[in-house]
C-alpha positions in Angstrom: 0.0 0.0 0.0 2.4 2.2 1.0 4.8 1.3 -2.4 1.5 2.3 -4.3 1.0 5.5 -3.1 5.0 6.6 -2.8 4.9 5.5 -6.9 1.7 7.8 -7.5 3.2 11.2 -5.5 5.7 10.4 -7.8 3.9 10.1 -11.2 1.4 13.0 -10.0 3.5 15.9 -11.6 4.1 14.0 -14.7 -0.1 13.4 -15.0 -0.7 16.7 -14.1 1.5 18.1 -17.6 -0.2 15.8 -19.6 -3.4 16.5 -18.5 -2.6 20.1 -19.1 -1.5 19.6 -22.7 -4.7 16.8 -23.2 -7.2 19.5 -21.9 -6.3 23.2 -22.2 -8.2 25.4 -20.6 -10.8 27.1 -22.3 -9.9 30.7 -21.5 -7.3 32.3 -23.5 -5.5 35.7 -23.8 -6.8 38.2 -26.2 -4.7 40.2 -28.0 -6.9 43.9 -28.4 -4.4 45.6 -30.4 -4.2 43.4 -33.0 -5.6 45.4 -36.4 -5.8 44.1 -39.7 -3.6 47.1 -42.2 -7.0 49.3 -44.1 -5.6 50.3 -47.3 -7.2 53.4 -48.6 -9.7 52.8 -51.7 -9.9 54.9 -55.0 -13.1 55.9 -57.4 -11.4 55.1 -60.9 -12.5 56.0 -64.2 -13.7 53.3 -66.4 -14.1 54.9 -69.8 -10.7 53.6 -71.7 -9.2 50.3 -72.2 -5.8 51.3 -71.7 -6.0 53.8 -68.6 -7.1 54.7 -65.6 -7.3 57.6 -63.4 -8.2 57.4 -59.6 -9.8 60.4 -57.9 -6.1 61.1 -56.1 -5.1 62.4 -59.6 -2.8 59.7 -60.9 -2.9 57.7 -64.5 -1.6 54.5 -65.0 -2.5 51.3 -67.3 -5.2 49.0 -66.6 -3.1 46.3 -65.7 -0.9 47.9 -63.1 -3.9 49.5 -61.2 -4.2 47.5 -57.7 -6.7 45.6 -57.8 -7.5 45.7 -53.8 -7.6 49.9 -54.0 -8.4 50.4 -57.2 -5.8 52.5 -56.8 -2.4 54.1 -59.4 0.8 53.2 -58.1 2.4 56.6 -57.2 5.2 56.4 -59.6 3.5 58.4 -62.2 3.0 62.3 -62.0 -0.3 63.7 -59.7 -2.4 66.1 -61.4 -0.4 65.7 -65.2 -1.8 67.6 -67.7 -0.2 65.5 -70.8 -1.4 66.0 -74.1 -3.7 69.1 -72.3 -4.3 72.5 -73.8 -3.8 74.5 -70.6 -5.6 77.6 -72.3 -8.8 76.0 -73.3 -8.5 73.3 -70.4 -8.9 70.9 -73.4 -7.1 67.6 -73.5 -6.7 65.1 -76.1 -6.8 61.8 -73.5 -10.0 61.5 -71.2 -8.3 59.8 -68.6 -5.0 62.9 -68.2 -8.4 65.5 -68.5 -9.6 63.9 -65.5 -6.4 63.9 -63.7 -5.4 67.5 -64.7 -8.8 68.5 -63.6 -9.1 67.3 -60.2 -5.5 69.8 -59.4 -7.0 71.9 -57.0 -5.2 75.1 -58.5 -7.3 74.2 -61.4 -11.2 73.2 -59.9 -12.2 74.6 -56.7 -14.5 72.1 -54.8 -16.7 75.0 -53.9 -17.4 75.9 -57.4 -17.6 72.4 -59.3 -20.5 71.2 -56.6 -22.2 74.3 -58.2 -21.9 73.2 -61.5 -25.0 71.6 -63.0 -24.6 68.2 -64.6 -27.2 69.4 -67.1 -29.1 72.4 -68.6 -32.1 71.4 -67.3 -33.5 73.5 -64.5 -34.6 70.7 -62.3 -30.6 69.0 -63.2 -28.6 68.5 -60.0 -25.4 69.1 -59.5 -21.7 67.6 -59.0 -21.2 65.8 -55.3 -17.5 66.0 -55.5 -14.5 67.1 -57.3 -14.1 63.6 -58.9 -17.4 63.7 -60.3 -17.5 66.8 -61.5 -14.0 65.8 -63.3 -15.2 62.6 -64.9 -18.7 64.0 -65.9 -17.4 67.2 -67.4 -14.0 65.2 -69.5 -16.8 63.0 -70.8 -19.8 65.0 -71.5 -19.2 68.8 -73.2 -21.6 70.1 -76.1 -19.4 72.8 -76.3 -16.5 70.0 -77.8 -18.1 69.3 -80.9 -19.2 71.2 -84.3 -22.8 70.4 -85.9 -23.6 67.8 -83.2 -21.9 65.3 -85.0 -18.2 65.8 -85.0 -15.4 66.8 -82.7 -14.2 70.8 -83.2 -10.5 69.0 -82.5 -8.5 66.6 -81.2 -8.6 68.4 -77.9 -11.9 67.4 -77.0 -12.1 66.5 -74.0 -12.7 69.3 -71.6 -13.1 70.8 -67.5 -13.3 74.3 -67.8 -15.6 76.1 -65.5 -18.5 77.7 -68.2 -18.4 81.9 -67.6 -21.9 82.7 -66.8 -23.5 85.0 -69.7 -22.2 88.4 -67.9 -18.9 87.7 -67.3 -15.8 88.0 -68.9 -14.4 86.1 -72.0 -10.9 86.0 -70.8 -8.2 83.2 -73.1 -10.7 80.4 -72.3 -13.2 81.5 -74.3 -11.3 82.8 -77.0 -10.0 79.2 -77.3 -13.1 78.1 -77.4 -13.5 79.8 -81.1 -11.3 78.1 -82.6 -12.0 77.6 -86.1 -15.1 79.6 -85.7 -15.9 82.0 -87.8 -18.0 85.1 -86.2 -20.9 86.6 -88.7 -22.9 89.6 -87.8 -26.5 88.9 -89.3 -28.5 91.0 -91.3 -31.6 92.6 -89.8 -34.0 90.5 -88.8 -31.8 87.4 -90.4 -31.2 84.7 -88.2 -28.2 82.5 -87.5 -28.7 80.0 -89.8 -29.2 82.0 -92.9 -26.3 84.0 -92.4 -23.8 81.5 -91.9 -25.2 79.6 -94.8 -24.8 82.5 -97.0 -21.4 81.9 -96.2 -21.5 78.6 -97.0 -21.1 77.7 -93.5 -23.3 76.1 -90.9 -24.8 78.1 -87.8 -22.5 76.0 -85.0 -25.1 76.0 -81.9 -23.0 74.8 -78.9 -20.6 78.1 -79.6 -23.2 80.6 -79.5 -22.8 80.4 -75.3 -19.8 81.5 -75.7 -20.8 84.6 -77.6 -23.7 85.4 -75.7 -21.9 88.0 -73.2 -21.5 91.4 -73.0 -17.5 92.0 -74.0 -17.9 89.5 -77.3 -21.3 91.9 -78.4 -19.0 94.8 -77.5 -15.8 94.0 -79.3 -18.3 93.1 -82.8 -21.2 95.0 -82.9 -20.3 98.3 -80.7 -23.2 98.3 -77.9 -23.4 102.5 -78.0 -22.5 101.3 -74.2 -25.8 99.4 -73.1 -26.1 96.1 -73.0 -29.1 94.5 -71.8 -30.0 91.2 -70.6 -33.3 89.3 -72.4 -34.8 86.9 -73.2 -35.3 86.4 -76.7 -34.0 83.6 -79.3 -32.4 85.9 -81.5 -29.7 86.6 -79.1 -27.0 87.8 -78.7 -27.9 90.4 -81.2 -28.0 93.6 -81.5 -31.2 96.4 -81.7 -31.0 98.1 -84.8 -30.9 102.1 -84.7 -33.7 102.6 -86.6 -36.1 100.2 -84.1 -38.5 101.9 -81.9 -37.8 103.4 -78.3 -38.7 101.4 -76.4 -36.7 98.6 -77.9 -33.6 100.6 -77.0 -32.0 101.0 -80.3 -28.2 100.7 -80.6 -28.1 98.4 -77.3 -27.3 94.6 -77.2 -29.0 91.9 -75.8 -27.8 88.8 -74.2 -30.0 85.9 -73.0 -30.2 84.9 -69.1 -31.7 81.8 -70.2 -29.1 79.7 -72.6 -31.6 76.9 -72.7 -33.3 79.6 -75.2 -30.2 80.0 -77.5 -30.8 78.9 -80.7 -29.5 79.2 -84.3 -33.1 79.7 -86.0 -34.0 82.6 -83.6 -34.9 86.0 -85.1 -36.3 89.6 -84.9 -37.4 92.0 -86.9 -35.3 94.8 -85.6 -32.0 93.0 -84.3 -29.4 92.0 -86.2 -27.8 88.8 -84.4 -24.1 88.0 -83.6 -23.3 83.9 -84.9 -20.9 81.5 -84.6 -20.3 79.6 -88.7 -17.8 77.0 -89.4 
C-alpha cells in the first residue's frame, strides 16, 4: 500500500503536464491591439481600355492598377496635364483631363459642386471634385461642331462655363477656334447667315458669344447692353427700331436653354458663330 501511493506522489507531476496539454483550458489571452492594415480605396474612371485615373489624380494602365484599391501606383505624375491644352483646359486623352482636372489650383471644390450636370433647371449638380471631373471630361456640347463631330483633337474638356455676364478672358477665345463670327442681317437669323457663307450656324458656340464683351468687341453696344430673353440673341437692336426697344443696345440671354440658331427679330441683327 504504502509502495502504491509513494509511486503515485511520484507520477502526480508528470499526469498533471499531460493532463494540461490533453485539456487546455478554455480561457485564453486576447490580443486587443491586433488590427488588420486598411488600405485606402480609390473611385477610378472606367471609360478607356488602356488607362485609368483614380480620384487622387494619378494615371496609370489598366493592368498595373491594384486591384485591392483600385488605386495608381504613385510612380506616375499627380495632377499631369499631358497631351492638355492649358488655355482652353482641353485635352486630347480623357483619362490625363480627369487627372489635370481634379489639381485643386485648377477646380475649386466649392465651385464644381455648383456646377449643374445638365441644362435642365430641375438637373442637379456635382457631389464632389471627382465627379465633377469625370462628368465634365466625358460629356461637353461645347466639344463638338454640328452635333456630330469633334471641333479637334482636344476634346475633352473641365473648364468652368463663364456665366452669360462675365468675362471672355483666353478660355473663351479658345473656345473659337476655327469659328468664324458673322454679324447677321436685320431680322436674319443664324442659320441664314452662316449659310450665306457657306457655313453652318454652330449651336453649342453661341454660349460662348452670348456676353457682354464678345457683343462689345463686334457690334459696338453704344455702351448698353441688356439682358433678355429672346431667341435671336446675342444680337444687336437696330438704330432705326422703336424706343422702347432701346435701339443701338445689345442683348444677351439669361436663359441659354433659349439659344438657338433659328431665332430671329425683326429689328435685331444677331451675332453667330459659322464653321
Amino acid at each position: 500500500m504504502e509502495k502504491a501511493r509513494s509511486r503515485f506522489l511520484l507520477l502526480r507531476p508528470t499526469l498533471c503536464i499531460l493532463i494540461a496539454i490533453g485539456f487546455p483550458s478554455r480561457i485564453s489571452s486576447i490580443r486587443r491591439d491586433f488590427r488588420l492594415p486598411v488600405k485606402h480605396s480609390c473611385r477610378s474612371t472606367v471609360q478607356g481600355r488602356y488607362l485609368i485615373s483614380d480620384d487622387n489624380g494619378y494615371v496609370c494602365t489598366s493592368l498595373s492598377v491594384d486591384p485591392w484599391t483600385h488605386c495608381c501606383t504613385e510612380a506616375g505624375e499627380q495632377f499631369s496635364c499631358q497631351g492638355c491644352n492649358l488655355v482652353s483646359q482641353c485635352c486630347n486623352s480623357y483619362e490625363y483631363c480627369v487627372s489635370c482636372c481634379l489639381n485643386p489650383s485648377k477646380t475649386q471644390l466649392e465651385l464644381a459642386v455648383k456646377v449643374k450636370i445638365a441644362k435642365q433647371e430641375t438637373a442637379g449638380t456635382y457631389s464632389s471634385v471627382f465627379d465633377f471631373c469625370t462628368g465634365r471630361c466625358r460629356h461637353n456640347s461645347a466639344s463638338v461642331v454640328h452635333e456630330n463631330a469633334y471641333a479637334s483633337d482636344f476634346h475633352h474638356c473641365f473648364s468652368l462655363l463663364s456665366n452669360s455676364t462675365g468675362a471672355t478672358g483666353l478660355n473663351s477665345e479658345a473656345r473659337l477656334s476655327g469659328i468664324d463670327i458673322v454679324i447677321g442681317k436685320q431680322g436674319e437669323s443664324c442659320e441664314s447667315a452662316c449659310k450665306l457663307k457657306g457655313q453652318s450656324c454652330v449651336p453649342s458656340r453661341l454660349f460662348v458669344l452670348n456676353n457682354c464683351e464678345f457683343l462689345q468687341k463686334y457690334m459696338s453696344c453704344n455702351d448698353a447692353c441688356l439682358a433678355s430673353t429672346g431667341p435671336d440673341q446675342p444680337a444687336k437692336v437696330v438704330d432705326d427700331a422703336p424706343k422702347h426697344l432701346n435701339p443701338g443696345a445689345c442683348l444677351y440671354t439669361q436663359i441659354e436653354s433659349m439659344l438657338s440658331c433659328d431665332g430671329s427679330h425683326q429689328h435685331t441683327r444677331r451675332l453667330c458663330p459659322c464653321a
